[in-house]
N, CA, C and O atoms as a GROMACS GRO file, in nm:
protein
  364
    1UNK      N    1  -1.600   0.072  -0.099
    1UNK     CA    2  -1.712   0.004  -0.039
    1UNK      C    3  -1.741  -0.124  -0.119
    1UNK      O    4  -1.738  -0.117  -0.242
    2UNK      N    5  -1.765  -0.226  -0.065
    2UNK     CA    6  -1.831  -0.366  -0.106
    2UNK      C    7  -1.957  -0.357  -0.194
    2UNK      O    8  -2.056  -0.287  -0.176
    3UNK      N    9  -1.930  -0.445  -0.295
    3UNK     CA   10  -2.073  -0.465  -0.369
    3UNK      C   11  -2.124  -0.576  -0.295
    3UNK      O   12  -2.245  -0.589  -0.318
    4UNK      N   13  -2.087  -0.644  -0.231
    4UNK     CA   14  -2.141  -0.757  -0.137
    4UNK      C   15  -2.071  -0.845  -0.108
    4UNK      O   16  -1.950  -0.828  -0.117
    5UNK      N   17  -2.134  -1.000  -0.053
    5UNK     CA   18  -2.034  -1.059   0.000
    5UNK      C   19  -1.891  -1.129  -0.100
    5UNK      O   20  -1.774  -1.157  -0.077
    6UNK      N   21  -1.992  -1.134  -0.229
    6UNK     CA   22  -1.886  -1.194  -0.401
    6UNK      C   23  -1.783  -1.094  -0.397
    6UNK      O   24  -1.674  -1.141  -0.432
    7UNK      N   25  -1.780  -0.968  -0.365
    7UNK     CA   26  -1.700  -0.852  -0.403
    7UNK      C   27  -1.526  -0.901  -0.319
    7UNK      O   28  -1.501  -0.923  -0.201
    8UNK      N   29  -1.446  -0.904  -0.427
    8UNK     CA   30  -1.350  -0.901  -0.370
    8UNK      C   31  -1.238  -0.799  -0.406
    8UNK      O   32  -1.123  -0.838  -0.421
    9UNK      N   33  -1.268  -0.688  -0.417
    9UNK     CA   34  -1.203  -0.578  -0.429
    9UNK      C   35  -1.151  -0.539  -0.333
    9UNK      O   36  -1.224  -0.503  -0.240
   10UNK      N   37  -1.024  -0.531  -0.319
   10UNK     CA   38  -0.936  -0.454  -0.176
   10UNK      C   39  -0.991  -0.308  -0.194
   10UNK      O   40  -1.024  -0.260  -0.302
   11UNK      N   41  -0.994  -0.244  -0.074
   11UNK     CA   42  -1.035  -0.115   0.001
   11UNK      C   43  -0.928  -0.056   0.053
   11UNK      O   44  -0.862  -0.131   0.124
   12UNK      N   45  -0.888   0.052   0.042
   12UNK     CA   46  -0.771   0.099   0.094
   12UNK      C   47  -0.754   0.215   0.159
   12UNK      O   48  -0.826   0.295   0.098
   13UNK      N   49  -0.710   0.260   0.230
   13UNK     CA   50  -0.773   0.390   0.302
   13UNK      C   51  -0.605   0.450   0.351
   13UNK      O   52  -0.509   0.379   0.381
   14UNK      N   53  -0.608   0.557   0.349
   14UNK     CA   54  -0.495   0.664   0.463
   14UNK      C   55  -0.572   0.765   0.477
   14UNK      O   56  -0.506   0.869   0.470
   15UNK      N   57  -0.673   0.782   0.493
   15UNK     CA   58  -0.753   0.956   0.567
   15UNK      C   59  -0.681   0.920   0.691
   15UNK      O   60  -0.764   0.839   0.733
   16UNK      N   61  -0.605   0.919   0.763
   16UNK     CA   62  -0.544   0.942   0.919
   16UNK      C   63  -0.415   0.998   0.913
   16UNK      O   64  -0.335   1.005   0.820
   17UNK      N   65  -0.410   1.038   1.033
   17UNK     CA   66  -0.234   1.098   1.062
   17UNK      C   67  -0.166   1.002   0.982
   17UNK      O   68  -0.217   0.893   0.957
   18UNK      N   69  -0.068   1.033   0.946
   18UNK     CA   70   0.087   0.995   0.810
   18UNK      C   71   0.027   0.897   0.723
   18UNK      O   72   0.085   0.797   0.680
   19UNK      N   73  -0.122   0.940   0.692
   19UNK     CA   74  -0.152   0.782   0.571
   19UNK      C   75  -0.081   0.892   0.443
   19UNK      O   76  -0.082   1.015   0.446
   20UNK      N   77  -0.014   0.793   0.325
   20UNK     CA   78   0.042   0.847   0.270
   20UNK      C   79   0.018   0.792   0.095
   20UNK      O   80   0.093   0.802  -0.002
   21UNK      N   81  -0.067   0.756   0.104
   21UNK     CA   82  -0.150   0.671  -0.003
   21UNK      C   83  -0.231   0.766  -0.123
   21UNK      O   84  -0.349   0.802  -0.110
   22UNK      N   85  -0.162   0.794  -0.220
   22UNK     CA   86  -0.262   0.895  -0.277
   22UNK      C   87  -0.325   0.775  -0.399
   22UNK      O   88  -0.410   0.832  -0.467
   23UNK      N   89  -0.314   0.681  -0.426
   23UNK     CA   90  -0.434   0.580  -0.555
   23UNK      C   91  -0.384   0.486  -0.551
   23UNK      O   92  -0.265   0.496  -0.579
   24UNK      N   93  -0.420   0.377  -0.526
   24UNK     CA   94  -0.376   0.188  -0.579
   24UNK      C   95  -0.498   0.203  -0.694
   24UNK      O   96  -0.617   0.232  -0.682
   25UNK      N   97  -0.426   0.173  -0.794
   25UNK     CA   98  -0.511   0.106  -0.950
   25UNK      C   99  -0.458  -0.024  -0.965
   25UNK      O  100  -0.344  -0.069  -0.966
   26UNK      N  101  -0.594  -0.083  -0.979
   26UNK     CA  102  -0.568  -0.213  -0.994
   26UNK      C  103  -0.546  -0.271  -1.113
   26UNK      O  104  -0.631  -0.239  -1.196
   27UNK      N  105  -0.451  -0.354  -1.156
   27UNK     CA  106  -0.423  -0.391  -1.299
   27UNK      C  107  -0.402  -0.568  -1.332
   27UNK      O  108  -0.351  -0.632  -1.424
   28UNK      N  109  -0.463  -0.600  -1.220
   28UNK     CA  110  -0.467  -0.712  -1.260
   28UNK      C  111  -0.566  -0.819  -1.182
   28UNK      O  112  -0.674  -0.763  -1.162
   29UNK      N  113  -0.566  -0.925  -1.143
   29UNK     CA  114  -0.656  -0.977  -1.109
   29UNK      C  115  -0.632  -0.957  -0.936
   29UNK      O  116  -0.732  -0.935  -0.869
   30UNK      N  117  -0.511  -0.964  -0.872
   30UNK     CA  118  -0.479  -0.942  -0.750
   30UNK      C  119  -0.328  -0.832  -0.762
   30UNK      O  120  -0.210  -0.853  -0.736
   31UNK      N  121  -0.392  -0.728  -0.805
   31UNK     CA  122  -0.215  -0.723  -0.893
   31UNK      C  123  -0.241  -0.532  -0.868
   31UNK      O  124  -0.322  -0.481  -0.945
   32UNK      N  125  -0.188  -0.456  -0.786
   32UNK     CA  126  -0.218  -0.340  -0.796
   32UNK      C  127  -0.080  -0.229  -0.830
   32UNK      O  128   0.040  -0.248  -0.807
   33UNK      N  129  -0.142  -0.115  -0.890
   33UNK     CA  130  -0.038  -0.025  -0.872
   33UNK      C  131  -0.048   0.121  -0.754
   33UNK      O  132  -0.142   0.201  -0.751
   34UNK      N  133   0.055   0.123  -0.680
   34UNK     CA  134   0.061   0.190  -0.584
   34UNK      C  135   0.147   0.331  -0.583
   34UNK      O  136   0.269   0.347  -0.589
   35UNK      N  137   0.040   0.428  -0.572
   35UNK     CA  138   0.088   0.574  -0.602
   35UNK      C  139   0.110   0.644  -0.487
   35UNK      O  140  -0.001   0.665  -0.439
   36UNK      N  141   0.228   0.708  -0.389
   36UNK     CA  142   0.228   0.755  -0.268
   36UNK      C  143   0.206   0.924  -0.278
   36UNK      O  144   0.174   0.962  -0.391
   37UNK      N  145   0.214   0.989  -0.214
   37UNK     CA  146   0.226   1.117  -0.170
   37UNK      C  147   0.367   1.145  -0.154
   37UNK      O  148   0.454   1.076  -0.102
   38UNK      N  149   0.374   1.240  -0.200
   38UNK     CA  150   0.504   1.286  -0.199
   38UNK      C  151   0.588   1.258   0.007
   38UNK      O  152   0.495   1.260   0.088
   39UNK      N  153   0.678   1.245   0.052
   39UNK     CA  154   0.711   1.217   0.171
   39UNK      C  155   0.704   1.416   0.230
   39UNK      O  156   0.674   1.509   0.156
   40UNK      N  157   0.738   1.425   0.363
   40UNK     CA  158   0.718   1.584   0.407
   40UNK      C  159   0.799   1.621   0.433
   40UNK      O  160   0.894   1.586   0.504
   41UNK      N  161   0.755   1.755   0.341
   41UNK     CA  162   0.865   1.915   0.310
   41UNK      C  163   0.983   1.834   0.197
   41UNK      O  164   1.100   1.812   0.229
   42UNK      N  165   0.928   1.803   0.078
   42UNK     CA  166   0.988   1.753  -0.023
   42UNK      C  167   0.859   1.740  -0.121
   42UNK      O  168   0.739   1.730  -0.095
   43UNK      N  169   0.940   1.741  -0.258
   43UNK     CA  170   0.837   1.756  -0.360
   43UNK      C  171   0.894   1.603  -0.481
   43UNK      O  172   0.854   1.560  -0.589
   44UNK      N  173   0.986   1.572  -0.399
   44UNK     CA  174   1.100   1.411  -0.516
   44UNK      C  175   1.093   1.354  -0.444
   44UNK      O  176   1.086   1.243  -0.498
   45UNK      N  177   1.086   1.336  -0.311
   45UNK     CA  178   1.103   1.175  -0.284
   45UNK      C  179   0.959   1.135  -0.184
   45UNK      O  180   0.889   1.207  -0.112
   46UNK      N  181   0.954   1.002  -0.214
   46UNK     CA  182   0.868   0.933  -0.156
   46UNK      C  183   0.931   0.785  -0.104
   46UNK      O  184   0.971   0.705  -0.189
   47UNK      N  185   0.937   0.757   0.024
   47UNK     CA  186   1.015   0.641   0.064
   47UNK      C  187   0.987   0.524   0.208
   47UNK      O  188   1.040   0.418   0.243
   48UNK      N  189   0.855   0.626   0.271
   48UNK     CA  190   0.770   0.567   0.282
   48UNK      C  191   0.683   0.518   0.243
   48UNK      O  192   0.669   0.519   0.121
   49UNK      N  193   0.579   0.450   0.330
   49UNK     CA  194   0.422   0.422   0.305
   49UNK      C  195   0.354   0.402   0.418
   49UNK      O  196   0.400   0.316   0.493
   50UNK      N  197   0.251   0.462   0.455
   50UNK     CA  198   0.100   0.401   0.549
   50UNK      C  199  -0.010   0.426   0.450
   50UNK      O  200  -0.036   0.517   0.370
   51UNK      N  201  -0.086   0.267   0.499
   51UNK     CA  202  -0.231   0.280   0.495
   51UNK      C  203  -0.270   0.163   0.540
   51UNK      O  204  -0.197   0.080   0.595
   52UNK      N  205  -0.381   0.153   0.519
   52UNK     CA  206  -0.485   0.046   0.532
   52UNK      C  207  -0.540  -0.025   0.420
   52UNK      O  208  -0.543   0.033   0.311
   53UNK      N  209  -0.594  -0.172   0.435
   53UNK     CA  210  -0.628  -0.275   0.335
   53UNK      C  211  -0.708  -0.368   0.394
   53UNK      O  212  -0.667  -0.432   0.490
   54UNK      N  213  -0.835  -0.386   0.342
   54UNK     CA  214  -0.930  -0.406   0.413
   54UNK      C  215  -0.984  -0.511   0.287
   54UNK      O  216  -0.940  -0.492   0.174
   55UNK      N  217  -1.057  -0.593   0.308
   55UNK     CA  218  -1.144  -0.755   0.220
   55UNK      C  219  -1.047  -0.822   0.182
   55UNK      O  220  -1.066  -0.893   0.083
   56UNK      N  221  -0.900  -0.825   0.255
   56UNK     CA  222  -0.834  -0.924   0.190
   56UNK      C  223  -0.888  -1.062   0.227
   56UNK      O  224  -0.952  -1.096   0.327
   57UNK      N  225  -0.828  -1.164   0.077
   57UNK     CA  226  -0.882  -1.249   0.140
   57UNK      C  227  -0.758  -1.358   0.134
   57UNK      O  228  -0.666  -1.364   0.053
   58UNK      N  229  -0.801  -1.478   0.299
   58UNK     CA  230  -0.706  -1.549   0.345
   58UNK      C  231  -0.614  -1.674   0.232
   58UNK      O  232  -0.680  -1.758   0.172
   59UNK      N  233  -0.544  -1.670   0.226
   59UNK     CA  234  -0.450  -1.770   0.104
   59UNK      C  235  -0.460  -1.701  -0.099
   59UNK      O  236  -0.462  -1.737  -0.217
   60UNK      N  237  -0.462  -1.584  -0.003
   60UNK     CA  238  -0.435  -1.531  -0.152
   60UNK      C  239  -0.291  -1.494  -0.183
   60UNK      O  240  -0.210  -1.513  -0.093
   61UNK      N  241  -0.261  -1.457  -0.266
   61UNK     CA  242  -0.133  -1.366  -0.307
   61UNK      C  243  -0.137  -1.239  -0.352
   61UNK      O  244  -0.194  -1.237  -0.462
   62UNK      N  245  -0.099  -1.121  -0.314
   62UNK     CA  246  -0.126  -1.024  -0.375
   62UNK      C  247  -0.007  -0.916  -0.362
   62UNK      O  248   0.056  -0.879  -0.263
   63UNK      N  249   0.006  -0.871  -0.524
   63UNK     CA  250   0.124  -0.804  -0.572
   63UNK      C  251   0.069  -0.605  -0.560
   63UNK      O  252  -0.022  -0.534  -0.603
   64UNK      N  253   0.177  -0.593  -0.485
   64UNK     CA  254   0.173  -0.455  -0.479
   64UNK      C  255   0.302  -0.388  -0.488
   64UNK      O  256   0.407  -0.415  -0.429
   65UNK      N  257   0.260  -0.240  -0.620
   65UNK     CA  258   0.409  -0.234  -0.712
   65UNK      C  259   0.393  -0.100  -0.671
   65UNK      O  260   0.290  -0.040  -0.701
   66UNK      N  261   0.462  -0.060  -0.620
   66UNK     CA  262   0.468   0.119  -0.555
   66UNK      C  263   0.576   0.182  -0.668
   66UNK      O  264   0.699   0.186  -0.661
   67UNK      N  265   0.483   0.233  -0.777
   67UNK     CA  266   0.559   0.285  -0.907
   67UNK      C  267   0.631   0.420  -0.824
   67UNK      O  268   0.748   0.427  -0.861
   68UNK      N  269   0.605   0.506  -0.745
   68UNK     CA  270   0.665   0.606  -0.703
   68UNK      C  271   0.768   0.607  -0.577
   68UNK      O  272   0.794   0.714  -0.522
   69UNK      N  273   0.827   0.481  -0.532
   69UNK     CA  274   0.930   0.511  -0.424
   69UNK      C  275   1.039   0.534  -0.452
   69UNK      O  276   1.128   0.456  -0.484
   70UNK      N  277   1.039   0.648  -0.443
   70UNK     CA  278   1.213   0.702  -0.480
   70UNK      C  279   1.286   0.792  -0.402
   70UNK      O  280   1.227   0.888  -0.351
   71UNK      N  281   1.370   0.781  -0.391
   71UNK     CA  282   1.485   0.813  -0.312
   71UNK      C  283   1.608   0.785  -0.386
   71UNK      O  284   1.577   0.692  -0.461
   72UNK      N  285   1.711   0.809  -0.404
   72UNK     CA  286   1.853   0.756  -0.442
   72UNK      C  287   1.927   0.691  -0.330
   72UNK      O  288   1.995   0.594  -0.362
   73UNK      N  289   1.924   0.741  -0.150
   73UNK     CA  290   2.002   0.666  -0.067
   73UNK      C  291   1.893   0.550   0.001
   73UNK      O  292   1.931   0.510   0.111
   74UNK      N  293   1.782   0.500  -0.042
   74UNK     CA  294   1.698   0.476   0.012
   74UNK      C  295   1.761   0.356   0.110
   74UNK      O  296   1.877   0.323   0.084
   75UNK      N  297   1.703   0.297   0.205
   75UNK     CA  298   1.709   0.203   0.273
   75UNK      C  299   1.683   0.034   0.202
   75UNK      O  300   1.741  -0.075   0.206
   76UNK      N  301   1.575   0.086   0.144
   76UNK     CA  302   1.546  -0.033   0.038
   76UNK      C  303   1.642  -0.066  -0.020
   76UNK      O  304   1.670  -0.184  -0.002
   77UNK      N  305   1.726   0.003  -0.102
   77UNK     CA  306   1.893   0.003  -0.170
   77UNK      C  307   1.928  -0.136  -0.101
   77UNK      O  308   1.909  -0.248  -0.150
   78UNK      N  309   2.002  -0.097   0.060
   78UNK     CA  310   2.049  -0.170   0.125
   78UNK      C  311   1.969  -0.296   0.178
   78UNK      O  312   2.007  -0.358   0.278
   79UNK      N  313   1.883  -0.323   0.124
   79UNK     CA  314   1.775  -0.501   0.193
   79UNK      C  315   1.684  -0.483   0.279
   79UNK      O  316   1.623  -0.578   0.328
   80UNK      N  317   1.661  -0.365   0.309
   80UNK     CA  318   1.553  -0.317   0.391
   80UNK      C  319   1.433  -0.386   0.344
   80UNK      O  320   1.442  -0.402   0.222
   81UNK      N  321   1.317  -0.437   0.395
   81UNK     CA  322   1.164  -0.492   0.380
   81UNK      C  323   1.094  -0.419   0.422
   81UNK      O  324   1.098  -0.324   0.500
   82UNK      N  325   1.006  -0.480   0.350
   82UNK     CA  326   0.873  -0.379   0.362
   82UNK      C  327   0.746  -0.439   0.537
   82UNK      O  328   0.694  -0.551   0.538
   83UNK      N  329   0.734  -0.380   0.605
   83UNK     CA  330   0.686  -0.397   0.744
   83UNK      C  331   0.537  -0.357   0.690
   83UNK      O  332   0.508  -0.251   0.634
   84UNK      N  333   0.417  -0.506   0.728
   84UNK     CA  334   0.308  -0.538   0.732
   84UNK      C  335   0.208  -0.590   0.864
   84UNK      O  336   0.188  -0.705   0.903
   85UNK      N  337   0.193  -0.554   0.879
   85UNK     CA  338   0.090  -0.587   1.020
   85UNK      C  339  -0.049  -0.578   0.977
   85UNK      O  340  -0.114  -0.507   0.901
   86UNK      N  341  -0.072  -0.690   1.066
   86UNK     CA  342  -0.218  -0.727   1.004
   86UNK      C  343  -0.283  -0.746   1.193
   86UNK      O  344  -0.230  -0.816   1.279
   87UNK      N  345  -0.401  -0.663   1.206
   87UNK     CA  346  -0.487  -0.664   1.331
   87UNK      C  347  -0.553  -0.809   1.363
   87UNK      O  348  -0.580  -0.876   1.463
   88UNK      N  349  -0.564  -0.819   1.249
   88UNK     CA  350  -0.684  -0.976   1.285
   88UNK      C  351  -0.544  -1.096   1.376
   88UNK      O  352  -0.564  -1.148   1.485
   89UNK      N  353  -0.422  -1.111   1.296
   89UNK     CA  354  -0.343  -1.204   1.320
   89UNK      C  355  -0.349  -1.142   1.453
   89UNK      O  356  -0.436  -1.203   1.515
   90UNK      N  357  -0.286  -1.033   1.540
   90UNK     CA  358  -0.261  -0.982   1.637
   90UNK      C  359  -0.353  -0.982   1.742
   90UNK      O  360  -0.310  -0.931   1.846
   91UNK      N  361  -0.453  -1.020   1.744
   91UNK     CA  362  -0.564  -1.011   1.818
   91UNK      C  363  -0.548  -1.161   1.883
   91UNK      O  364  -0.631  -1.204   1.963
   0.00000   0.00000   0.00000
């Protein structure tokens, strides 16, 4: 939640079907670390991600380091990117 309109802390949410987000700690000024949930009916790999991100703000930069995606054949391996959609642009 917002301390007000100065607050620029990202908000992050997966309470919904496949959010898979278990903590972003933030470690820097726009700079977070990203902890997933284990992926399903597995207890090692994690190689997705859903959630939500909410007070970003427009012409920023912001680094997000998903310390837990692992897999050994992952897709990522091979040049795979990471897929972002944003509602506001889409509208």
């Amino acid at each position: 939640m917002k301390d007000g309109d100065d607050d620029n802390t990202l908000i992050f949410e997966s309470r919904f079907e496949s959010g898979n987000l278990r903590r972003a700690v933030k470690i820097g000024e726009n700079e977070y670390n990203m902890i997933l949930k284990y992926d399903h009916n597995t207890t090692i790999y994690t190689q997705w991600y859903y959630f939500r991100i909410q007070n970003v703000r427009k012409g920023v930069t912001y680094k997000f380091n998903f310390v837990n995606l692992v897999k050994p054949e992952s897709s990522y391996n091979q040049g795979m990117k990471p897929l972002i959609y944003s509602k506001k642009e889409a509208d």
